[in-house]
C-alpha positions in Angstrom: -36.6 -161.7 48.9 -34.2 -164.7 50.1 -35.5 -168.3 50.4 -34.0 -168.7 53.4 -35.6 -168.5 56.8 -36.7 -165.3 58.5 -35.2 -165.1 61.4 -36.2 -162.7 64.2 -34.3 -163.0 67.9 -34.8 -161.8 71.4 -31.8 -160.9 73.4 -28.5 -162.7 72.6 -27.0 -159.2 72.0 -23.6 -157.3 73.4 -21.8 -160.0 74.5 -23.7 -163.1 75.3 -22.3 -166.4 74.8 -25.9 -167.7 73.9 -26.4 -164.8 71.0 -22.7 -166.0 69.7 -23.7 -169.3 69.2 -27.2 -169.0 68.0 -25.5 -166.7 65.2 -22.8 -169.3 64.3 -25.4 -171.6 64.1 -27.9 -170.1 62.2 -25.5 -169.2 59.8 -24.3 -173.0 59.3 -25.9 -174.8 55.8 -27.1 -171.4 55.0 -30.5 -171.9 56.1 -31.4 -168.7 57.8 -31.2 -164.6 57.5 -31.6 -163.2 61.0 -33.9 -159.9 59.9 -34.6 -158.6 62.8 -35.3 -158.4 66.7 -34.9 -156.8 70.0 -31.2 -157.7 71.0 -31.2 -155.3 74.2 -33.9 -153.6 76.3 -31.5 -150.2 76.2 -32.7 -149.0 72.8 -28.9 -147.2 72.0 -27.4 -150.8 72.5 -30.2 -152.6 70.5 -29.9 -150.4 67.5 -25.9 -150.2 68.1 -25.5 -153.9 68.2 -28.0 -154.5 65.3 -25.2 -152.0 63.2 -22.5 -154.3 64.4 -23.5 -157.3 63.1 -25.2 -155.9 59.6 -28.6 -156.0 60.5 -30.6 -153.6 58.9 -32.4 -151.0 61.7 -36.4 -151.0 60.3 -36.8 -154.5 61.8 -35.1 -153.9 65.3 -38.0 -152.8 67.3 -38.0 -151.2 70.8 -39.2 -154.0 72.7 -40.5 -157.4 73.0 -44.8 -155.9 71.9 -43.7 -153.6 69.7 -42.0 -156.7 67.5 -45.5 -158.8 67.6 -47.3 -155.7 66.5 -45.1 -154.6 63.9 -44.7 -157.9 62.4 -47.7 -159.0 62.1 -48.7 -155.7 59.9 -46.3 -157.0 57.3 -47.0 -159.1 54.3 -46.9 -162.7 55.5 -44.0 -163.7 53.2 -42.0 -160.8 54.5 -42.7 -161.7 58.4 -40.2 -163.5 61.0 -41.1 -167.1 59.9 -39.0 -167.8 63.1 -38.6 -166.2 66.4 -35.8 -167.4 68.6 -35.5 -166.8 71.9 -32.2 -165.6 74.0 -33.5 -164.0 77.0 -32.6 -164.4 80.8 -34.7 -167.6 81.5 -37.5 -165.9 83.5 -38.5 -164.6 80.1 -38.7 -167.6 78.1 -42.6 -168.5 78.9 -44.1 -165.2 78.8 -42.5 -164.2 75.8 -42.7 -167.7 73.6 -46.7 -168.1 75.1 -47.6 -165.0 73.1 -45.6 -165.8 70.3 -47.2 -169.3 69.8 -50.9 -167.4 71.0 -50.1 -165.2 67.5 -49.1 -167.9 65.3 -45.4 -167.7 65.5 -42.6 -170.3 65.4 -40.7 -170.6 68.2 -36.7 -171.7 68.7 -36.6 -171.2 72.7 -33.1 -171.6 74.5 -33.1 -173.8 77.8 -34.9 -174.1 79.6 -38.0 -173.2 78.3 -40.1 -172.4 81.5 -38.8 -172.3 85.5 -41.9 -174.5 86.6 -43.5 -177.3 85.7 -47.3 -175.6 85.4 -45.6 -172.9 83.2 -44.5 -175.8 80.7 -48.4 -177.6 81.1 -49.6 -174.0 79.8 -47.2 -173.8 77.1 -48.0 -177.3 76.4 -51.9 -176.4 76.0 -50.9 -173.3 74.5 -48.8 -175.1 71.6 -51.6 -178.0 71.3 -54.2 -175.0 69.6 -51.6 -173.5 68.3 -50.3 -174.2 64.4 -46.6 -172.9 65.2 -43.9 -175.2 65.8 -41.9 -175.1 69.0 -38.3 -176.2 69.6 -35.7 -176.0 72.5 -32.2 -176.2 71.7 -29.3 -178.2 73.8 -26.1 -177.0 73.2 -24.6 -179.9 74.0 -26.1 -183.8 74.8 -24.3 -186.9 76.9 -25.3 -190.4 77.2 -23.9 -192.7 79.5 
């Protein structure tokens, strides 16, 4: 197995700007290995877009549960040791809550919740969790 980092990812497939650059960028230094995900809730365009960018098909699951489930019966050295995600935004809390709830770490594309008492849960959830959690910027400005 590679030494790099595990990388699972929701959405980001087809033709999303957001997948695009989370590729590029995972693919800078030669850090990570994206081995899995769910790329697209239409199961033909998951598994199709999987094929397009060389990602094997046993580790693109059907949806969002079925990857926590499935993961979690691997080996822990084979598991996503990262899960980022791409989703439309209303999706980022629910889906990074549970993965932090089941141990995972957690790269979440902005913005992270759509309330304030969604990012106080996540907050708390984080605080008893041992995962890590980051948010990415695409870009930064100071004036």
């Amino acid at each position: 197995m590679s030494s790099k980092i595990r990388l699972g990812i929701l959405g980001g497939g087809g033709d999303s700007l957001i997948g695009v650059l989370h590729r590029v960028a995972s693919a800078m230094y030669d850090q990570y290995q994206i081995v899995g995900g769910v790329f697209n809730p239409v199961w033909k365009e998951n598994i199709d877009f999987a094929k397009q960018i060389d990602i094997p098909s046993n580790r693109i699951y059907v949806d969002f549960d079925t990857l926590i489930e499935e993961e979690l019966k691997l080996p822990e050295n084979e598991r996503m040791q990262v899960v980022s995600i791409l989703t439309p935004n209303f999706l980022h809390f629910p889906m990074a809550k549970k993965l932090l709830e089941k141990g995972s770490n957690v790269i979440c594309e902005k913005p992270m919740t759509t309330s304030f008492e969604e990012a106080k849960i996540l907050e708390s959830t984080l605080q008893k969790s041992s995962a890590l959690f980051a948010i990415t910027y695409t870009y930064q400005a100071t004036q």
